[in-house]
C-alpha positions in Angstrom: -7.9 -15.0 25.2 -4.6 -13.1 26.0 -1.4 -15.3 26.2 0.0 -15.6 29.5 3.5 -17.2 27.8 6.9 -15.4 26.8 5.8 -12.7 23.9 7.3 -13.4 20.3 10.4 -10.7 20.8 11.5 -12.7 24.2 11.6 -15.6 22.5 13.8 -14.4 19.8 15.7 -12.7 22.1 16.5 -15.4 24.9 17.5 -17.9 21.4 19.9 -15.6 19.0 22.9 -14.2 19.6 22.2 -10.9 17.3 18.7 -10.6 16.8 17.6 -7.8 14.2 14.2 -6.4 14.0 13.6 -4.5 10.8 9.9 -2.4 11.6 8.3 0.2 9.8 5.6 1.8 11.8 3.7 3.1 9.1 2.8 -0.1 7.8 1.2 -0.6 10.8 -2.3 -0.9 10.1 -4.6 -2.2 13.0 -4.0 -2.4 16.6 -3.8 -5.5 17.0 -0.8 -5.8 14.6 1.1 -5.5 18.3 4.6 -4.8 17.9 4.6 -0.9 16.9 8.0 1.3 17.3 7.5 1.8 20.5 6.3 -1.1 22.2 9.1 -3.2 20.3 11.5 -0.4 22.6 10.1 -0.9 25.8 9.8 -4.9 25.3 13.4 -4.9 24.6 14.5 -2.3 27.6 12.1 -4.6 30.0 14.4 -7.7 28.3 17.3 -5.6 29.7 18.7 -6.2 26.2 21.3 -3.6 24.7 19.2 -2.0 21.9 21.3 -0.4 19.0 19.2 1.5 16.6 20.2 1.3 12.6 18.2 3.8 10.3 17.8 2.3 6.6 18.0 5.4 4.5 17.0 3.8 1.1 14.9 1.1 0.1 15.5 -1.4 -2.8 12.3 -0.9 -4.1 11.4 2.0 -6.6 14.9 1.8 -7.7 16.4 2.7 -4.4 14.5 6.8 -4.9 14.6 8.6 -2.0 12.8 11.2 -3.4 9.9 9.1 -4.1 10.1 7.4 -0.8 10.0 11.1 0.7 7.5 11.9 -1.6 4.8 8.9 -0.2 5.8 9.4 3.2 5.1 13.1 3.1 2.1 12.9 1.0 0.5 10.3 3.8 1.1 12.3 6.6 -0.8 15.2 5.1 2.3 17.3 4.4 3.0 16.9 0.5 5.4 18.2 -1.3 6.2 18.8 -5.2 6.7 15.7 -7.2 10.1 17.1 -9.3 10.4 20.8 -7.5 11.4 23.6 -9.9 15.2 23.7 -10.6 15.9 20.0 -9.9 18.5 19.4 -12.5 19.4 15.3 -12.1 16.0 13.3 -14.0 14.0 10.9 -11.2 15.1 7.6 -12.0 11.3 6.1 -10.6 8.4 7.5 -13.0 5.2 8.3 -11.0 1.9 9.7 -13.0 -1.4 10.2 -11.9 -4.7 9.0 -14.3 -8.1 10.5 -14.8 -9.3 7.1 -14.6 -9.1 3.4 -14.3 -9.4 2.6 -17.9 -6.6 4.8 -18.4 -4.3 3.9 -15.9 -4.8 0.3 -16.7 -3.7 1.3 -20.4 -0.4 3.2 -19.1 0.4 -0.1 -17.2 -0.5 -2.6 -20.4 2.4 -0.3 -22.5 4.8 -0.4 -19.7 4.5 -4.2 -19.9 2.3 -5.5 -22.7 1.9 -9.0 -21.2 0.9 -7.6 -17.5 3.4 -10.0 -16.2 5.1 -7.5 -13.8 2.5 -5.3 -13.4 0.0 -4.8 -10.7 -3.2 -3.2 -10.2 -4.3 -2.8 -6.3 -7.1 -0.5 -4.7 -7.6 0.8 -1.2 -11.1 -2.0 0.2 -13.8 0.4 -0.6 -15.9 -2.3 -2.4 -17.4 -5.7 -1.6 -15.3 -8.7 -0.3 -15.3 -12.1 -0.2 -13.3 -15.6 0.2 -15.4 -17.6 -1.8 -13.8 -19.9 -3.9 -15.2 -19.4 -7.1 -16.9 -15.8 -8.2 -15.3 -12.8 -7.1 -16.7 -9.2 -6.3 -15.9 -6.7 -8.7 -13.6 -3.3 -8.2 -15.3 -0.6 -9.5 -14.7 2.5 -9.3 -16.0 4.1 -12.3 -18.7 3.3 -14.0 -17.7 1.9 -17.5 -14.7 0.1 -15.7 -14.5 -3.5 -13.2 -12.0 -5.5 -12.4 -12.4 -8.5 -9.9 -10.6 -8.7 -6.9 -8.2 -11.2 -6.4 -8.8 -14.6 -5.8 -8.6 -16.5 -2.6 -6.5 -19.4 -1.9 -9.0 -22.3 -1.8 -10.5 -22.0 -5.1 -9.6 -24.0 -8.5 -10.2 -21.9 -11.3 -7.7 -22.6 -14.1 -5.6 -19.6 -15.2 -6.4 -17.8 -12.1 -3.4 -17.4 -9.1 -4.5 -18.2 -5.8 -3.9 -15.1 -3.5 -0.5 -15.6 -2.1 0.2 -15.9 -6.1 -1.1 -12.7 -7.3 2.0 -10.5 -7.1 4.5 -12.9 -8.7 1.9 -15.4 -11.1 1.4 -13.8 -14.5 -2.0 -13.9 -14.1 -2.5 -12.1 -11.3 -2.6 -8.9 -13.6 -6.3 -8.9 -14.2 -7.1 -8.8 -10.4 -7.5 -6.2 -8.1 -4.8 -6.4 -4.8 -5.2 -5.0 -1.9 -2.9 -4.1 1.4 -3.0 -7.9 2.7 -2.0 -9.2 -0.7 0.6 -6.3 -1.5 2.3 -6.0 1.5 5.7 -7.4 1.6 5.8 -8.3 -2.3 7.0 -6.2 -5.3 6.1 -6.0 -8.9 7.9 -3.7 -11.9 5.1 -1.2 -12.6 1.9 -0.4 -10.0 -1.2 1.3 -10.3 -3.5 2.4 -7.2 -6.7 3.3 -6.9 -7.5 5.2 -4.0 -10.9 4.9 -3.6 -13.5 7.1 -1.6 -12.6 6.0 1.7 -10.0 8.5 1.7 -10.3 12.1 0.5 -8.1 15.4 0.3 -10.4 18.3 1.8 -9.0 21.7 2.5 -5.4 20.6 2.5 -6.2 17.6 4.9 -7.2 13.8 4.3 -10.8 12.7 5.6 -11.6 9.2 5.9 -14.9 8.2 5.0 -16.3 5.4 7.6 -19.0 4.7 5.1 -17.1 3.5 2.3 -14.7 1.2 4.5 -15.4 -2.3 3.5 -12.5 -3.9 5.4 -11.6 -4.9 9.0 -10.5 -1.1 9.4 -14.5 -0.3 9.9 -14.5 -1.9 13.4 -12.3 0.9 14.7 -14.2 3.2 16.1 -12.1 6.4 16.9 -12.0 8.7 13.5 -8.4 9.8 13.9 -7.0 6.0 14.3 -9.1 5.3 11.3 -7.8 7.8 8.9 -4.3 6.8 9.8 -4.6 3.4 9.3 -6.1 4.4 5.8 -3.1 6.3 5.6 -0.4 3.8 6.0 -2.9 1.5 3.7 -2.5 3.5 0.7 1.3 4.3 1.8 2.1 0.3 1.5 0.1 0.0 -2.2 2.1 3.1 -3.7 5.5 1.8 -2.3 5.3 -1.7 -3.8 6.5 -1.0 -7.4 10.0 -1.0 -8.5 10.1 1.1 -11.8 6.8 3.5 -11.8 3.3 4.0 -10.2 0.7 5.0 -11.6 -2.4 7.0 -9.1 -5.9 7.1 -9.7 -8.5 8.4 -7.5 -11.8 8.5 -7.6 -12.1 11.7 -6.0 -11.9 14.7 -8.5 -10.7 16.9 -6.1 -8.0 14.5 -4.7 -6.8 14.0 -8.6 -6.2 18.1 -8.9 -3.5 17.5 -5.6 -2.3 15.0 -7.9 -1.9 18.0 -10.4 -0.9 20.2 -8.3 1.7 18.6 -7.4 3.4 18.4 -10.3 3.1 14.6 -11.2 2.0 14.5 -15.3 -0.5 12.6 -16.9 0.7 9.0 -18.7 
């Protein structure tokens, strides 16, 4: 049922003095998430409101690297570019590596931080999900290696965070995140697992509609899909503050990985 009140940017708008909207449209995922770029711009012109535009040029997380920052944003939109080009001469402060597999990007993170307290493990939903409170499906993307996903927030089970815990409790290590549970939080070290909804084929991503396990199935038209896979995978690889780790299930999306320069752990 649409709302036939004052939208959520009038009410801000008629109450403070200086409102500021910080928005990022590619962590936009679905289109119901309403308030895009755009629309925010022509809410605030039909407000009549004076609108003055302030561009962040570098983010506190992955210890403030543009160049990574650059680096996701480019690699997202289907453009990539070289991980540390030939003849850069200062060293990347953020440390980004790629893995030939889960096992072994989980072992990179475990000798970044031996207790897993600040480090995070997330994956694109490409396997089974579920709120119940007590068993959850397993990630598992190769065959020797599963991980469950993380909890929900109803449940009871000793040791184990509930959801809106799993970036900051120590125990939310051993659990998978995803984009709802890693959006908007931050942890030390990350690793990602892009699964096989998303694909590099001849120098382009594909999304696969068949291997889409989340809400991101319903929408129907194939380019809208692959970019809100897109900006999924651009939120996970943006969450860590010291170094990422990338895994993908896809050989062929690994050698871009390569090929761009990043080095095994």
């Amino acid at each position: 049922m649409r709302s036939t009140g004052p939208s959520s940017v009038e009410v801000l708008v008629t109450r403070a003095r200086v409102p500021v909207f910080f928005i990022d449209g590619d962590q936009r995922l679905f289109a119901e998430e309403v308030w895009s770029p755009e629309r925010l711009k022509n809410e605030l012109r039909r407000l009549g409101v004076e609108i003055v535009p302030i561009t962040l040029d570098r983010v506190l997380r992955t210890v403030g690297s543009s160049t990574y920052d650059t680096w996701v944003s480019r690699l997202m939109a289907g453009n990539p570019i070289a991980w540390q080009p030939d003849g850069a001469t200062d060293p990347e402060p953020f440390e980004l590596y790629y893995a030939d597999s889960a096992a072994e990007m989980e072992s990179f993170l475990l000798r970044r931080d031996p207790a897993g307290a600040s480090a995070r493990m997330s994956a694109g939903m490409c396997w089974e999900w579920t709120d119940d409170t007590g068993t959850w499906p397993d990630v598992s993307p190769d065959p020797d290696w599963a991980r469950p996903w993380n909890a929900g927030d109803r449940h009871n089970t000793r040791g184990v965070p509930k959801r809106k815990f799993w970036a900051t409790d120590p125990g939310g290590f051993g659990q998978i995140g995803c984009v709802h549970t890693a959006q908007g939080l931050e942890y030390e070290w990350g690793g990602v697992i892009v699964g096989p909804d998303l694909t590099w084929e001849d120098g382009a991503w594909v999304a696969h509609r068949e291997h889409v396990k989340s809400k991101a199935s319903r929408i129907e038209d194939d380019a809208e899909l692959t970019r809100a896979l897109r900006n999924a995978y651009g939120v996970l690889m943006t969450r860590s503050i010291r170094g990422t780790v990338l895994y993908s299930v896809d050989p062929a999306t690994r050698k871009l990985f390569a090929d761009l320069g990043i080095r095994r752990p």
